[in-house]
C-alpha positions as CSV (number, residue, x, y, z in Angstrom):
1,X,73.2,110.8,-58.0
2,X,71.9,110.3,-61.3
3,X,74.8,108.1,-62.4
4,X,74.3,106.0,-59.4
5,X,70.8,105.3,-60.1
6,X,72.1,104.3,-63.6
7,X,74.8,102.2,-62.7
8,X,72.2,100.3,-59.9
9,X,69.8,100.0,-62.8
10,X,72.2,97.9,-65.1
11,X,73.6,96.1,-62.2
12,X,69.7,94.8,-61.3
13,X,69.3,94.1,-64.9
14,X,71.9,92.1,-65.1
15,X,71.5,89.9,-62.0
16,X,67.6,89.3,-63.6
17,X,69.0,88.3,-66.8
18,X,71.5,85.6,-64.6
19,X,68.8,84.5,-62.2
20,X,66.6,84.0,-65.4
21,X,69.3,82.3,-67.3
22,X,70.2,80.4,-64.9
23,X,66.3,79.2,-63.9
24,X,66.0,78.1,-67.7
25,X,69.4,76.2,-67.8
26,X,67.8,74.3,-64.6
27,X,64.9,73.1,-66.5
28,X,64.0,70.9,-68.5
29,X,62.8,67.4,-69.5
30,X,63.9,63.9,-69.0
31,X,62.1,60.9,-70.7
32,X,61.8,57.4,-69.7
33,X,60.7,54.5,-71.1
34,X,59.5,50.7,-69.2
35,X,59.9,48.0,-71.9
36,X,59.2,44.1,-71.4
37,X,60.9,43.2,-74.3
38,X,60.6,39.1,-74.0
39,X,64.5,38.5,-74.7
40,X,64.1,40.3,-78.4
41,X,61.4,37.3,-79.1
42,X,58.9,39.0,-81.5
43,X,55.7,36.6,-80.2
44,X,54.2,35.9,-83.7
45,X,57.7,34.6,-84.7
46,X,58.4,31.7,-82.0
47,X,62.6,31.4,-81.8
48,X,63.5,34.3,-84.1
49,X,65.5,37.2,-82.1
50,X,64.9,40.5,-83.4
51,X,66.8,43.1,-81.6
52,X,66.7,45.1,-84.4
53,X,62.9,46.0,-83.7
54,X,62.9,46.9,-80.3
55,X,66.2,49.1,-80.5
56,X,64.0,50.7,-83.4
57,X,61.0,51.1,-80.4
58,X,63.6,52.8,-78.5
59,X,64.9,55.3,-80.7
60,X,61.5,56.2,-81.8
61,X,60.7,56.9,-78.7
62,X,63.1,59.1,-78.2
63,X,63.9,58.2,-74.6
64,X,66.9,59.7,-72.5
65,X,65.9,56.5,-69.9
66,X,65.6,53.1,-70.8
67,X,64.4,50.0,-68.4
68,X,64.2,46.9,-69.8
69,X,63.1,43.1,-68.6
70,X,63.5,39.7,-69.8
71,X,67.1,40.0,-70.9
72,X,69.2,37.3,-72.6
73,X,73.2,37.7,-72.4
74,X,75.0,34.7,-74.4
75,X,72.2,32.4,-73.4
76,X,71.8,29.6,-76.3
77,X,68.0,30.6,-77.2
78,X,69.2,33.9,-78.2
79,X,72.5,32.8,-79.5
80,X,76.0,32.5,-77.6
81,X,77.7,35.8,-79.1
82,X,75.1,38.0,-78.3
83,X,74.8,40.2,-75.3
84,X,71.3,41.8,-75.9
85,X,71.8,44.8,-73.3
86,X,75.3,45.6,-75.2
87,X,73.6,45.3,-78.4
88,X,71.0,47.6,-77.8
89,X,73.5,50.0,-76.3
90,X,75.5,50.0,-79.7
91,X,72.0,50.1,-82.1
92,X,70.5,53.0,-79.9
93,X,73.7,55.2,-79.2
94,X,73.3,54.7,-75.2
95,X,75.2,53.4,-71.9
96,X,74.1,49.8,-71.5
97,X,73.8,48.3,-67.6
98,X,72.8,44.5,-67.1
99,X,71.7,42.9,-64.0
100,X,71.6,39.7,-63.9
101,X,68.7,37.5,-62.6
102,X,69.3,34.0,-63.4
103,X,72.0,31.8,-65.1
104,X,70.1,30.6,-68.1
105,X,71.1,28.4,-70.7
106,X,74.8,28.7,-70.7
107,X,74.6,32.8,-70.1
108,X,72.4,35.1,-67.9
109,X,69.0,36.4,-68.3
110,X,67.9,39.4,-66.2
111,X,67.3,43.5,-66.7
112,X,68.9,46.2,-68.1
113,X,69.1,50.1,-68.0
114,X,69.8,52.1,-71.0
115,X,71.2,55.7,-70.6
116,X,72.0,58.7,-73.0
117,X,73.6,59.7,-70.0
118,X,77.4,58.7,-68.9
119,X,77.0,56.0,-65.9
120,X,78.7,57.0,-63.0
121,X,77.9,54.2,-61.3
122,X,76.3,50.9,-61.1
123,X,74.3,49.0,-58.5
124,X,72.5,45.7,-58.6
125,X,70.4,43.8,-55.6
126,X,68.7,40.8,-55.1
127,X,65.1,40.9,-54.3
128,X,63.8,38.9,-51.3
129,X,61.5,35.9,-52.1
130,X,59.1,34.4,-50.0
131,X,60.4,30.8,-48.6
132,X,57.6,28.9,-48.4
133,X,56.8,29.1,-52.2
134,X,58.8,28.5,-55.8
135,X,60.0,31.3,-57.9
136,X,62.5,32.5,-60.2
137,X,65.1,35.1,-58.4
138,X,64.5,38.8,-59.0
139,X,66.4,41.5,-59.3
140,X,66.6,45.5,-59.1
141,X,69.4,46.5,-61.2
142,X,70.1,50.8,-60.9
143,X,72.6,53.2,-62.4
144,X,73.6,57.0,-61.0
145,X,73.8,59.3,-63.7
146,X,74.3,63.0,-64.3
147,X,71.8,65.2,-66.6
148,X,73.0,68.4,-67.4
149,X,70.6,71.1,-65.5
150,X,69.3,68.7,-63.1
151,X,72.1,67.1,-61.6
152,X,72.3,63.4,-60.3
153,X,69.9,61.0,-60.4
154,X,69.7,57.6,-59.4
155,X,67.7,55.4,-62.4
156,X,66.3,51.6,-61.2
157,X,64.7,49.0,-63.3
158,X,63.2,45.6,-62.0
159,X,60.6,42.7,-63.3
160,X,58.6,41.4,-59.9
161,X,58.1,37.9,-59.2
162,X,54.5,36.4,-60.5
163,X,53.4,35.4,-56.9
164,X,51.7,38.3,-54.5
165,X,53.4,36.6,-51.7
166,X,57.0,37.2,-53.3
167,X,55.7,40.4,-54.7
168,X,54.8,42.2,-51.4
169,X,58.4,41.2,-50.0
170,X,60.0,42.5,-53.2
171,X,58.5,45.8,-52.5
172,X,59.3,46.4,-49.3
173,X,62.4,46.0,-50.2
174,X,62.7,48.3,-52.7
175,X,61.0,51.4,-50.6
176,X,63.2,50.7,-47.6
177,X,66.0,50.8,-50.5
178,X,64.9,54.1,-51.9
179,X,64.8,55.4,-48.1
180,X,68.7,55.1,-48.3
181,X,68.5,57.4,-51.7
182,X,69.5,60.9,-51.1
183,X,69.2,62.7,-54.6
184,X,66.2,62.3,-57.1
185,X,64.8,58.3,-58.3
186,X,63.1,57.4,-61.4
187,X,62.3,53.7,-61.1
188,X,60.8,51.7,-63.7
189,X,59.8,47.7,-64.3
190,X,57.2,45.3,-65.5
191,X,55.5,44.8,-61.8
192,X,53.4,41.8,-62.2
193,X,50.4,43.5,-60.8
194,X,47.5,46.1,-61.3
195,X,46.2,49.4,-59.9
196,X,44.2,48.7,-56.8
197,X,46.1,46.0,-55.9
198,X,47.8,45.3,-52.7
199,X,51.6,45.7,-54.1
200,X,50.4,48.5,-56.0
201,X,49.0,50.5,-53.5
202,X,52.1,49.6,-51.4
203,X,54.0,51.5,-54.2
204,X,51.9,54.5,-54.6
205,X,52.3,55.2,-51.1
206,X,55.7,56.0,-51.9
207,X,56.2,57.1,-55.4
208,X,54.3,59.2,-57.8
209,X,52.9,56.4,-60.5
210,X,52.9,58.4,-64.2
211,X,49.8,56.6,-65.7
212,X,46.4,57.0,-66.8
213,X,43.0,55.1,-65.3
214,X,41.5,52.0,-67.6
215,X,42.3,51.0,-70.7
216,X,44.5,53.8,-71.3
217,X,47.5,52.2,-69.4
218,X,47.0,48.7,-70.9
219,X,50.5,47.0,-71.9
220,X,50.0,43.6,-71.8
221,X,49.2,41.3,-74.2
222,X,50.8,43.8,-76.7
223,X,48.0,42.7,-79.6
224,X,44.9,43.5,-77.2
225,X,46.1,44.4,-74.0
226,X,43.7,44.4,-70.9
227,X,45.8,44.9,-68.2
228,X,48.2,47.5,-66.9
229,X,51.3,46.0,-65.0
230,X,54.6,48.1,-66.5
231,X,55.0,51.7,-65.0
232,X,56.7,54.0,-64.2
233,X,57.4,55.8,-60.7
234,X,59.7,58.8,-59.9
235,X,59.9,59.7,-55.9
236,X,57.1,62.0,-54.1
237,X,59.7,64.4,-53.0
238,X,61.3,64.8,-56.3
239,X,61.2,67.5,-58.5
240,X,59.6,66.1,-61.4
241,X,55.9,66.7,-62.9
242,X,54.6,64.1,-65.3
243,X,54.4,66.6,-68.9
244,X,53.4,63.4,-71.1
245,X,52.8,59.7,-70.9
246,X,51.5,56.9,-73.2
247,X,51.6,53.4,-73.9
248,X,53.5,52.7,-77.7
249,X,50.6,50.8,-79.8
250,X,53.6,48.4,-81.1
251,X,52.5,44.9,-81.4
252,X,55.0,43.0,-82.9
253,X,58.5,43.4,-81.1
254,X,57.4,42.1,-77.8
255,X,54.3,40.4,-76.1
256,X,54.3,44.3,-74.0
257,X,53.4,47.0,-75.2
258,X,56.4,49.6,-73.8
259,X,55.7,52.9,-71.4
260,X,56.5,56.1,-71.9
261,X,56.7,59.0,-69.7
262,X,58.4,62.6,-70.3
263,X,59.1,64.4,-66.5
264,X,59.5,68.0,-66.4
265,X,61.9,69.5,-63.9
């Protein structure tokens, strides 16, 4: 009886030791950043491209999860042979996805994702714009992924229209998108608007926001910024928890200041 006992004892032990290993092996951290990077245009230097200095934002940061805005690809302001989304793949070791927005200048201007992650695949939608006014076309650009521990995860990045009108429609469409989502969404962007506004509170309706209140979530203008308009969201049913965020105090790469968020899962 004795050596039954024994036997059951190790056996429980080592199903607790699994279970446990296994619990730690499916947690973790992911960490995202939102970065209006104004086509690699540091604003004090009008014309000079600098991707140097915001691929050295990025790997400061430390981010598994890059979304960036204002984009240039072969466009002649930036210069014809360069593809900033590929370029800051290469200088920051990630997987580079560009979506484009607009032709512009004899290439494309839009968003891109950044991954540390391999992309398993990539998605890009047009955002709906209102017909009675003017605006420049919008995108959502997203990539699925895998993150060891977690498992899939669908990553989207977009820069909204000026205009409340277009803004509201651009929403919508991006909640009835993430409706059609069935595993995890991080989803980051320069929004155009502020907390307590009407596209905002749209938003928060459906996602979790990381953030702070006032001054605290300020990105733009980078040198003294007043306003908060780049976040970023991850879905309410998701399992994440919002560990850390901040807004990088850099003031010379681009006229935002870039968000950061760390999710724990």
């Amino acid at each position: 009886m004795y050596r039954i006992f024994h036997v059951l004892f190790l056996l429980l032990g080592s199903l607790c030791l699994f279970i446990a290993d296994t619990l730690a092996q499916q947690s973790g951290t992911i960490k995202v950043l939102s970065y209006n990077v104004h086509h690699c245009n540091p604003p004090a230097h009008p014309g000079h491209i600098d991707v140097e200095a915001i691929a050295g934002v990025i790997r400061k940061s430390g981010a598994d999860l890059v979304g960036l805005q204002e984009i240039d690809v072969h466009t002649d302001r930036s210069g014809k042979a360069l593809n900033q989304a590929a370029e800051l793949g290469r200088l920051t070791g990630m997987y580079p996805y560009f979506a484009k927005a607009i032709d512009y200048q004899g290439g494309e201007y839009g968003v891109a994702l950044l991954s540390k992650f391999p992309i398993i695949d990539s998605f890009r939608f047009s955002l709906p714009m209102d017909e009675r006014l003017n605006g420049e076309a919008r995108v959502i650009g997203a990539i699925r992924i895998h993150v060891p521990g977690f498992g899939d995860l669908l990553f989207g990045n977009t820069h909204l229209d000026l205009a409340e009108a277009h803004q509201l429609l651009q929403v919508d469409y991006i909640i009835d998108k993430s409706r059609e989502v069935s595993i995890p969404l991080v989803l980051t962007g320069d929004f155009n608007a502020e907390p307590g506004s009407t596209v905002m509170e749209r938003l928060d309706r459906y996602f979790i926001r990381a953030g702070k209140a006032g001054a605290a979530s300020f990105t733009y203008p980078a040198t003294e910024p007043d306003r908060a308009i780049d976040f970023i969201f991850h879905g309410k049913n998701d399992p994440f928890e919002v560990l850390t965020y901040d807004v990088i105090d850099d003031r010379y790469a681009s006229d935002h200041r870039p968000v950061f968020a760390e999710l724990g899962f």
